[in-house]
C-alpha positions in Angstrom: 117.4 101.2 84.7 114.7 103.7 86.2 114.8 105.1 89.9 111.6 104.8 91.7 109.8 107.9 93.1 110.5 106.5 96.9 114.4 106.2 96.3 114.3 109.8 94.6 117.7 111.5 95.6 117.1 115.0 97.0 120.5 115.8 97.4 123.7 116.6 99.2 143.4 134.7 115.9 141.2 136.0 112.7 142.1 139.6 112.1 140.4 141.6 109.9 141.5 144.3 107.8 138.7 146.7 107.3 138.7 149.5 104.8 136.4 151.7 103.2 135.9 150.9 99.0 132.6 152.8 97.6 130.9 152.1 101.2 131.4 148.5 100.9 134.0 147.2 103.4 136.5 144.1 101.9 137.6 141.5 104.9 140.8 139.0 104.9 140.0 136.5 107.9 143.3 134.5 106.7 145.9 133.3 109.8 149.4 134.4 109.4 152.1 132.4 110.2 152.6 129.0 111.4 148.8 127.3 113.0 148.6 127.3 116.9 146.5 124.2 117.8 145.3 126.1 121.0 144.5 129.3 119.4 142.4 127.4 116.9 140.3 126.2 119.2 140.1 129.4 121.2 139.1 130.8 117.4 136.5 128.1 116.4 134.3 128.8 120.0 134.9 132.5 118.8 134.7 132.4 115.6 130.8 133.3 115.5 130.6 135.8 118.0 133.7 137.5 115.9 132.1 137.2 112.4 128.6 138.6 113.3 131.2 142.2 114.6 132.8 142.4 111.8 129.8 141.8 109.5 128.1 144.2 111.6 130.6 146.8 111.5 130.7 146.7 107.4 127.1 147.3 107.6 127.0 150.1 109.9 130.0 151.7 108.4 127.6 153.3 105.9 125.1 155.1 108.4 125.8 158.7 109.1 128.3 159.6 112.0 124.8 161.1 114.1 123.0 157.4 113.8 124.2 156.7 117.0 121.1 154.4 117.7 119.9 154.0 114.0 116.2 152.4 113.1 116.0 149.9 110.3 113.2 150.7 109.1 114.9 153.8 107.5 118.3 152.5 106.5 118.8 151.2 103.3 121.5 149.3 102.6 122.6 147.4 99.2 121.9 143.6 98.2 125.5 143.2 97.9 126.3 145.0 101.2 123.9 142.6 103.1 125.4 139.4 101.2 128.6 140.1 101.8 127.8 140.2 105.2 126.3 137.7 105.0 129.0 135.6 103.7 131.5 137.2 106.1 129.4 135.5 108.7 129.9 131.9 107.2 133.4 131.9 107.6 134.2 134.6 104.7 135.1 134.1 101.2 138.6 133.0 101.5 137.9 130.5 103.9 134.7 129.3 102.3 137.0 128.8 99.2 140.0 127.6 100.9 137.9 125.1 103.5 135.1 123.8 101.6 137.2 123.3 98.4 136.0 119.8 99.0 134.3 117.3 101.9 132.8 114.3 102.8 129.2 114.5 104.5 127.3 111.9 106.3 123.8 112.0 107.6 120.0 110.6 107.9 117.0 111.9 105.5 113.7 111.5 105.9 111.4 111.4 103.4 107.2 111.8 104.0 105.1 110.8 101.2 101.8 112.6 100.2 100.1 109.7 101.9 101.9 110.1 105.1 104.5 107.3 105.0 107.8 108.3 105.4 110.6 106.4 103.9 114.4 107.0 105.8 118.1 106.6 104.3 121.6 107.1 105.3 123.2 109.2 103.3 127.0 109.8 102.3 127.7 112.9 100.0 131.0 113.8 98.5 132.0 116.6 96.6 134.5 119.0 95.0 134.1 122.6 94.5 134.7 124.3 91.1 135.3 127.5 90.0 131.4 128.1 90.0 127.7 126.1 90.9 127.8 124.5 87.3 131.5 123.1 87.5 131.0 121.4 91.0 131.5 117.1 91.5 129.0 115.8 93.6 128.7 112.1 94.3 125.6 111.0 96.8 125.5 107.8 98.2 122.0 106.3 99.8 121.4 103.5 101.3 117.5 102.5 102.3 116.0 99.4 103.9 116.3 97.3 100.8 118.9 99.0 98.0 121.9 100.7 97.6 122.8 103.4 95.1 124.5 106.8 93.7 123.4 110.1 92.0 127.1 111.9 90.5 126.7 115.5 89.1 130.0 116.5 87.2 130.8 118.4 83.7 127.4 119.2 83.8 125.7 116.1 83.5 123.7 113.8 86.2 123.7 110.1 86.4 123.0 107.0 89.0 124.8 104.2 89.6 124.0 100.8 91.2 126.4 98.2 91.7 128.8 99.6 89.4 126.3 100.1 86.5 125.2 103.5 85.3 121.8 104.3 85.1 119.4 106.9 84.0 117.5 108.7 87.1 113.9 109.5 86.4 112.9 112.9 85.5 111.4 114.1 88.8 114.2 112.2 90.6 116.7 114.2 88.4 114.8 117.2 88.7 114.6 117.0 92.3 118.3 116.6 92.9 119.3 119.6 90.5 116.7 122.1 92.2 118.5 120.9 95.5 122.2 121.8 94.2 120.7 125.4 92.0 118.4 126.4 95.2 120.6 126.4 97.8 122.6 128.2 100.8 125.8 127.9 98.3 124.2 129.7 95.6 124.0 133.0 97.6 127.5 132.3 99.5 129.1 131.6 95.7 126.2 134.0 93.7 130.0 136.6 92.3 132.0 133.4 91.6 128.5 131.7 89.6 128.1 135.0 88.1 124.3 135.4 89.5 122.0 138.6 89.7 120.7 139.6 93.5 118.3 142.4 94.3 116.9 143.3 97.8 113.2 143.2 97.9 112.9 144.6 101.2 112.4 144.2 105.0 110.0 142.4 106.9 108.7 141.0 110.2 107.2 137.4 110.5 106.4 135.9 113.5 108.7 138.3 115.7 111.7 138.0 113.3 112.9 141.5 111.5 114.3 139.7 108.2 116.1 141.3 104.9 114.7 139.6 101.6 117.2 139.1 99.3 116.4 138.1 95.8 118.7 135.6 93.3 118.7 134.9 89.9 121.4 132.3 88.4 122.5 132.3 84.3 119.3 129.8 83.5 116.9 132.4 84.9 115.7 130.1 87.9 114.7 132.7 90.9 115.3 132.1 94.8 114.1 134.1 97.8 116.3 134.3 100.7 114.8 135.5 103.9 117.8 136.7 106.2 117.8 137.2 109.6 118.8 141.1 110.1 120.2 140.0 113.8 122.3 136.9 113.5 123.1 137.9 109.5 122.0 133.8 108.8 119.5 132.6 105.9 116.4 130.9 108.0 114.7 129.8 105.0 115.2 130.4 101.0 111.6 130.2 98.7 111.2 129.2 95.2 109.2 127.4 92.7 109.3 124.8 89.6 107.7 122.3 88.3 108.7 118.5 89.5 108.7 117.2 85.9 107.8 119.2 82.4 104.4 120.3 82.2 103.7 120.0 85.7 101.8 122.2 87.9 105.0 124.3 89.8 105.2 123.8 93.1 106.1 126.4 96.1 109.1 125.0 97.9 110.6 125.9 101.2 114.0 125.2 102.8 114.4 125.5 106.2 117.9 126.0 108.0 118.2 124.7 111.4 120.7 124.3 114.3 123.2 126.1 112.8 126.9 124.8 113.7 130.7 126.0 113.6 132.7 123.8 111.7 136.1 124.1 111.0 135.6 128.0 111.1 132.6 127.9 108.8 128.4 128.3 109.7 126.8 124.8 108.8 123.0 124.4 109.5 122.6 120.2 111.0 118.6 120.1 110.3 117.4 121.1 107.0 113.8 120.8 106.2 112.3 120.9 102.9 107.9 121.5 102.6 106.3 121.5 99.2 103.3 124.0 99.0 103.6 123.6 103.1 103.5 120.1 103.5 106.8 118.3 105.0 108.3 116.0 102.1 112.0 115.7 103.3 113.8 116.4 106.6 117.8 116.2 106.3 119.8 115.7 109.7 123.4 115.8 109.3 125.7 113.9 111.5 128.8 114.6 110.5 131.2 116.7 107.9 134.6 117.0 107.4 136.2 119.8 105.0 139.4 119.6 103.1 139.9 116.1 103.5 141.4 114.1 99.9 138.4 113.4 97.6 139.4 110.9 94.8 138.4 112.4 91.3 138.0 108.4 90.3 134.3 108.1 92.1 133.1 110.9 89.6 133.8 109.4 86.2 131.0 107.6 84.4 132.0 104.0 83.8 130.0 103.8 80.5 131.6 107.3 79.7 
């Protein structure tokens, strides 16, 4: 059974102990002893305020004691200095691991076609984290206007399911949903654990915002920009480009990060907006996501397996 193009899936108190290691600073934002409801709340309305310091303070730990008011244009800092940052901001890698080791998302897309009809599902995605990108379980459930169905990622491999029966997604459906999982915020959080490359490519301003471009390269040599707001330490947007299906012409793709959420402790964007060569193909609102809650390995396994 084929997919068609419409129904393509596109998816899916801290304390801080700061120390200097080769100009790089190393953060633990775990919570010793036993969990205070109240100061977790107090921590979660804190939490971002309190990341964007300490991220702050590992960057600017590196400037000379007389840069008492320094000027960007003239500090250089590493790719990995700014990432870990970076990371530090969305909730640190210990809690990233520890938190998002699995979840249940629920949400809307929106999906505009090249003729200007737009096609909308609820979405339901569930997923497990692995030790790197490649050994994630993904399971994404859609349900449009007239048809039900599944898209699970695990051991490598991609598949659909409707009504119990496994299927083979089209290429540009398959293609589509990989790109989304290899070109993403989680890539950068997770590039050490995947074993990926990242290079800064520089500084710039665009439309009032003083950004850091970071560049990242995963095993399969597929390339991502990251354009990184040098204020708030978030991704705005990530750039990259592939071809839809083999031979194709590639296309320029850009993801857009919006309304930017705390959730339990970690930075969540809600709107996510995805434009091909510029044009608006896919708008993803998400509604609600819970982290750490049971995930049952059963709704990854291939019934024809």
């Amino acid at each position: 059974m084929t997919l068609t193009a419409g129904a393509a899936a596109v998816f899916g108190r801290p304390y801080a102990t700061i120390r200097r290691s080769n100009l790089v600073l190393s953060t633990d934002l775990t919570l010793p002893g036993r969990p205070n409801p109240r100061r977790s709340k107090r921590l979660a309305r804190s939490f971002p305020a309190l990341a964007v310091t300490f991220a702050f303070v590992l960057l600017t730990a590196i400037l000379p004691t007389n840069a008492y008011g320094f000027d960007q244009e003239k500090t250089k800092y590493t790719a990995e200095q700014i990432v870990e940052s970076v990371i530090l901001v969305y909730g640190s890698r210990p809690g990233l691991e520890h938190i998002r080791r699995n979840g249940v998302e629920r949400g809307r897309v929106i999906r505009t076609m090249p003729e200007g009809a737009t096609e909308e599902a609820n979405y339901e995605r569930r997923f497990v984290r692995g030790e790197d990108l490649d050994k994630d379980k993904i399971r994404l459930d859609q349900r449009l206007p007239t048809m039900e169905y599944s898209l699970v990622y695990g051991g490598g491999k991609l598949w659909g399911l409707i009504n119990g029966t496994a299927f083979t997604p089209r290429e540009d459906a398959a293609a589509s949903f990989m790109s989304q999982h290899h070109h993403s915020l989680d890539s950068l959080l997770r590039y050490k654990e995947s074993g990926y490359t990242i290079t800064l490519i520089g500084q710039e301003q665009q439309k009032g915002l003083d950004l850091y471009v970071l560049g990242l390269e995963d095993k399969e040599k597929r390339k991502t920009r990251y354009y990184i707001s040098s204020k708030s330490l978030r991704v705005l947007w990530l750039e990259y480009e592939e071809s839809p299906t083999r031979g194709a012409t590639p296309v320029k793709y850009t993801k857009k990060f919006m309304d930017y959420r705390v959730v339990q402790q970690t930075l969540v964007p809600y709107r996510v907006v995805l434009l091909e060569d510029g044009r608006q193909s896919q708008e993803t609102l998400l509604l609600t996501v819970t982290y750490g809650v049971k995930v049952d390995d059963a709704i990854f396994k291939n019934p024809e397996a």
